[in-house]
N, C-alpha and C positions, 0 to 999 in steps of 0.2 A: 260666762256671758260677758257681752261689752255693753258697756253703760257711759254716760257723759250727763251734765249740766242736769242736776236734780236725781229726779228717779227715771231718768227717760233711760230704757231698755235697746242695746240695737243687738235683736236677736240673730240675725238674717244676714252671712257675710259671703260678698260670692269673689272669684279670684278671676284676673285674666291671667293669662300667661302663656308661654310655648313647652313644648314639652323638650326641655331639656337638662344636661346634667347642672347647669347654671340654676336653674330653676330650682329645682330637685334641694338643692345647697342652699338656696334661699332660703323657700318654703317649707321646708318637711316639717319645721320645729312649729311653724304657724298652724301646719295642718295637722297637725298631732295634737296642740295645746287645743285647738276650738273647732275640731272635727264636724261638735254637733251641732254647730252654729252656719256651718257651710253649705247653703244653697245648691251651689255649683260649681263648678268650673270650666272656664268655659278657653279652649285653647286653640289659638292663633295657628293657620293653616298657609302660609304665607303661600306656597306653592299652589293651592286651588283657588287661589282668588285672582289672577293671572294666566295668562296662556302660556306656555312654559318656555317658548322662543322668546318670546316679549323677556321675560326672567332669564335669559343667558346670556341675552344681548347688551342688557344693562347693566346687569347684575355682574355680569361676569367679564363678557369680552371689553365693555368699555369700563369695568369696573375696580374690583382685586383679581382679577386672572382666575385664571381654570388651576391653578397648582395651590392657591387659597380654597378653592372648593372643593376642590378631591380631597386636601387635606381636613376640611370640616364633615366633607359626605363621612370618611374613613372616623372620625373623632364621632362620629354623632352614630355610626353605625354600632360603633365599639361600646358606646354606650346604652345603646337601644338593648343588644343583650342582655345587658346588666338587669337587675334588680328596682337602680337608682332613676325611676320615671317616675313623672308627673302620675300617671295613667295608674301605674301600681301604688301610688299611693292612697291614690282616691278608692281603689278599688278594695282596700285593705280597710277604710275606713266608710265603704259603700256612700262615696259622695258621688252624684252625679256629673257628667261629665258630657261637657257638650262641645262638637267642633266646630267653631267660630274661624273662617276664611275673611268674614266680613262683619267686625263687633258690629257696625251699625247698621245692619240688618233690620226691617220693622220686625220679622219673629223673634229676634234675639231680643230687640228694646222692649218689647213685651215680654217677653217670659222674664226679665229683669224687673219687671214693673208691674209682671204677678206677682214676683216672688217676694213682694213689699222689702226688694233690698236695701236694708241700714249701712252696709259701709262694702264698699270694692276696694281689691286688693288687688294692683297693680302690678307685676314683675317681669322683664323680659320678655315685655308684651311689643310687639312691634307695629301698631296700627294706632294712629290717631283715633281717638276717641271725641267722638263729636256731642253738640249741646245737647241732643235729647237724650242720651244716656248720662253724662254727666251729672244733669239736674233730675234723676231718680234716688239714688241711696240718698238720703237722709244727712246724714253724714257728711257721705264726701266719697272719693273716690281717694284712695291715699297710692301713688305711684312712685316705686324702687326706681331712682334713677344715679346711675355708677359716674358721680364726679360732685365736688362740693359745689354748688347752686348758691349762686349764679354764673359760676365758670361753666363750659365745655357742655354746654346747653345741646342739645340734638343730638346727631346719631352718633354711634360708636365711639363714645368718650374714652373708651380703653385704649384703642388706638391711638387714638389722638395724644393722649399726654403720655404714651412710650414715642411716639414720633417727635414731639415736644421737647423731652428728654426733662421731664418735671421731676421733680422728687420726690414728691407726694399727692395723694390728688383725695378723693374721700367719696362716701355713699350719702345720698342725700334721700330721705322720703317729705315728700311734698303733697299736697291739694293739686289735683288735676283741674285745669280751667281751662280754655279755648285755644288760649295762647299754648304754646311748645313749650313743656319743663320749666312756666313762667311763673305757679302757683306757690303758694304761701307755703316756706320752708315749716316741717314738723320736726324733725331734728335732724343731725348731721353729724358723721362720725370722720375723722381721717385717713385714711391708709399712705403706708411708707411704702414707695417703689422702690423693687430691689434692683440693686444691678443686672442679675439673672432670670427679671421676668420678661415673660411672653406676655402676650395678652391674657390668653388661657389660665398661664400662672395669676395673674392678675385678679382676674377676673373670679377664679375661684375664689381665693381669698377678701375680693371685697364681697363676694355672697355670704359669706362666712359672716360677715361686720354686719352687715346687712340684715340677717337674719336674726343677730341681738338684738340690732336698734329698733328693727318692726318689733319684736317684741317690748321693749320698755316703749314704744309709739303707743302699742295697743294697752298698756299695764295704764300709762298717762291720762289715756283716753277713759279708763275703767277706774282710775282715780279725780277725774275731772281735773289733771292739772295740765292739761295740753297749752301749749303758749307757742301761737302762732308766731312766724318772722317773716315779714314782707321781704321781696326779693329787691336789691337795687341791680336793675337790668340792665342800668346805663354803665355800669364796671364792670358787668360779666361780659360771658361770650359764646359766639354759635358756633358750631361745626357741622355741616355736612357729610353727604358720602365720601370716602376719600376718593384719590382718584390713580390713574395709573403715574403720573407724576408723585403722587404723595406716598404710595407704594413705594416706588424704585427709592425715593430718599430714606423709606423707613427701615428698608433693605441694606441699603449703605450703610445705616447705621447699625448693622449686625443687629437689628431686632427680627423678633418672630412671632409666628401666631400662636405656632405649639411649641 
């Protein structure tokens, strides 16, 4: 069980997330350790919440091309085989499991705000989370975000610092607020970029970091010694979609996905 500040109890812990191997590498050791404490989960449907032309035209034609998406379909299908899913976890540990195209749904903020949820657990969740869910758990809403905060703020920070050609970059879990990736750092770990990673390679391994640091997050949390850190915003930075420009340079620079 999770506890913080006296004998307050937060029994009730529900996850967003997508189903995938990133996740999977996150989370398993969260959902192993507090199975029984797990509400829900509730998993990100990016594809039914869109008309699927709208999603190709964006997504793809004006976005990272059609040979980045065959190559994630083929990487995600390979996976899907596997054992290693969100879905088979839950179901191993008979947690419920709900498909979420649109967190802020009014039935979804409801069944969050039946389930008197004490803390949301955030990972590879891809959908802004808005004020009326937010201000339900108790707690707080704690969100895995892959880069040290307040750098590389928004989307695809993986990419961004192998395009970058950084050295290092880090896993950061923060308090979700209104703002994008703006909330109050809970801790932060660093990761060493290899010369030979991909994003994929990457990205694995900051799951791997990731998945310590939620846990000593949550131990913190269940020792009352949690010590918040405001973010200075005005030093960090944002990133966007990339784009077919930021593609062809990341290409030049012999990087890749997989």
């Amino acid at each position: 069980m999770c506890k913080t500040q006296g004998n307050r109890m937060y029994n009730n812990i529900s996850i967003f997330t997508t189903d995938s191997l990133y996740s999977y590498i996150l989370l398993k050791d969260f959902i192993h350790n507090h199975h029984k404490n797990i509400s829900a989960i509730y998993i990100s449907k990016p594809l039914k919440r869109q008309k699927y032309h709208k999603f190709f035209f964006r997504k793809v034609i004006n976005g990272l091309g059609i040979r980045y998406y065959l190559q994630r379909v083929i990487h995600d299908i390979k996976n899907k085989n596997s054992e290693s899913t969100i879905i088979n976890l839950a179901n191993k540990y008979n947690i419920h499991t709900i498909d979420a195209p649109n967190i802020n749904d009014t039935k979804i903020v409801n069944k969050v705000r039946e389930d008197k949820t004490d803390i949301i657990i955030s990972g590879y969740f891809d959908q802004i989370i808005k004020k009326d869910l937010i201000k339900i758990p108790s707690f707080g809403i704690l969100n895995i975000h892959l880069s040290m905060l307040p750098e590389y703020r928004g989307v695809k920070p993986v990419f961004w610092v192998l395009k970058n050609n950084e050295s290092k970059t880090g896993i950061t879990i923060h308090i979700v607020e209104e703002g994008l990736d703006t909330g109050d750092i809970v801790i932060q770990k660093e990761v060493d970029i290899l010369s030979s990673d991909s994003v994929d390679s990457l990205t694995k391994r900051m799951s791997i970091v990731g998945s310590e640091i939620l846990q000593t997050a949550i131990e913190n949390i269940q020792l009352n010694k949690l010590e918040l850190k405001k973010q200075n915003l005005g030093s960090g930075s944002y990133y966007s979609q990339p784009t077919k420009k930021d593609l062809t340079h990341f290409k030049k620079q012999g990087k890749k996905f997989y």
